[in-house]
C-alpha positions in Angstrom: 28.0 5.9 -0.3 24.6 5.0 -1.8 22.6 1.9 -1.5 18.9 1.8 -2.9 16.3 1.8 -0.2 13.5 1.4 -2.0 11.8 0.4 -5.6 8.9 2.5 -6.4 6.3 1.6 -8.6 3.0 3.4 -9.7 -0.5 2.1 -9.2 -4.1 3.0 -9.9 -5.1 1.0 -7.2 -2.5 1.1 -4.3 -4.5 -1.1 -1.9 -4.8 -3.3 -4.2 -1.4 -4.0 -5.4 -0.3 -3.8 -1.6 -2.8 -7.1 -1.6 -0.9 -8.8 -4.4 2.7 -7.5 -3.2 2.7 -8.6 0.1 1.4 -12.3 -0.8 3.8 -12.7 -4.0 6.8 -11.6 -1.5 5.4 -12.2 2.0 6.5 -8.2 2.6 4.6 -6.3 5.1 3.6 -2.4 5.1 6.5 -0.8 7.1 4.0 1.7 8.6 0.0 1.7 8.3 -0.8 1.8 4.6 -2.4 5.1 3.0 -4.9 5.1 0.3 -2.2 6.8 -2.4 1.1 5.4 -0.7 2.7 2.3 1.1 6.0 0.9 2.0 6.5 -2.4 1.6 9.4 -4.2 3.7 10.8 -8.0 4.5 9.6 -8.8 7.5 13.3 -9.7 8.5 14.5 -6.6 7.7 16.4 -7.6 4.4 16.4 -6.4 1.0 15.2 -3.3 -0.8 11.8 -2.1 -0.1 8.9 -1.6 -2.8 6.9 1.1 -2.4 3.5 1.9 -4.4 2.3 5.5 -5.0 -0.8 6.4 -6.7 -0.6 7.4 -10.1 -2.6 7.4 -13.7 0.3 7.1 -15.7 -0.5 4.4 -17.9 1.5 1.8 -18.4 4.4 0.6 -20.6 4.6 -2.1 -22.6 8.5 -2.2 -22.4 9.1 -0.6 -19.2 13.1 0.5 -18.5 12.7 -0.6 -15.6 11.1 -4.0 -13.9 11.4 -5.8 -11.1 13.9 -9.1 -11.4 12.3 -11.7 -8.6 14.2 -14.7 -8.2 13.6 -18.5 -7.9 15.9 -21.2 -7.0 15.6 -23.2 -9.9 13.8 -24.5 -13.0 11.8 -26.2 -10.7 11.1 -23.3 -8.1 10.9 -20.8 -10.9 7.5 -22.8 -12.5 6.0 -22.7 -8.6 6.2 -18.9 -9.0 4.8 -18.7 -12.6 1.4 -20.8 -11.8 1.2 -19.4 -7.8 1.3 -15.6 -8.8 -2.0 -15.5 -11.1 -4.3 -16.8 -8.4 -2.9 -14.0 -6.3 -3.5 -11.6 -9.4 -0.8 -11.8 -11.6 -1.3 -12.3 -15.4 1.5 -14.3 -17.5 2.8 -11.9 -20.8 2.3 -12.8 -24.3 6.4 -11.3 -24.8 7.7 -11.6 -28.0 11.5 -10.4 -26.6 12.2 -14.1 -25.3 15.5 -15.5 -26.3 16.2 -19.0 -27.2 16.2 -20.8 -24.2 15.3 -17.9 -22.0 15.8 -18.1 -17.9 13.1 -16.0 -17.2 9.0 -15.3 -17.5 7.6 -12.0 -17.9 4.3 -11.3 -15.9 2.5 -8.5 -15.1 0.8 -7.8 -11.6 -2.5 -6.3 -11.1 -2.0 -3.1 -11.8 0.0 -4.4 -15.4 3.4 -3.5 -13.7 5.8 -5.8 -15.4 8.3 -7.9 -13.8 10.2 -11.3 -14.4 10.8 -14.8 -12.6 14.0 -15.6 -12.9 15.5 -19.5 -12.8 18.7 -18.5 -10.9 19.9 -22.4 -11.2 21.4 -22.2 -14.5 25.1 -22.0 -14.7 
């Protein structure tokens, strides 16, 4: 059987998205960080990984795949939205909300987009 290890994501600047990674999820590198590649791991040993790989790529504006990151609640969920820009994040002008939508699109510092989900709803 399969399980997913790891979520990879592209960046121009791995060291630097290794900064904002392991603050936004309190992750550490799983072995000493390279200038083109690190794995990032739950210090408890939980969870799937993220691991950043240099690459120029650019960027999509509606990537097929993001990262989900979860918050508790309504509450918890606006904690995230206003703590992740002072650690580089930047909130996304997206036009794909729904009405009454349980999530916020931001992008991290290398414009990776992901979401903060409000897991409290019913």
């Amino acid at each position: 059987m399969l399980t997913i290890g790891s979520v990879v994501m592209g960046a121009s600047d791995v060291r630097r998205a290794t900064a904002f990674w392991t603050r936004a999820l309190g992750y550490v590198p799983r072995e000493e960080p390279e200038d083109d590649w690190v794995v990032l791991a739950n210090p408890r040993g939980t969870g799937v990984q993220i691991s950043l790989g240099s690459s120029e790529t650019p960027v999509q504006e509606r990537p097929r795949v993001h990262l989900d990151l979860y918050a508790g609640d309504a509450e918890d969920q606006a904690a995230e939205v206003a703590r992740l820009p002072g650690l580089g994040a930047r909130r996304v002008d997206w036009d794909g909300y729904p009405e009454d939508a349980d999530f916020v699109v931001l992008a991290d510092t290398e414009g990776n987009l992901f979401c903060v989900i409000d897991t409290g709803r019913d």
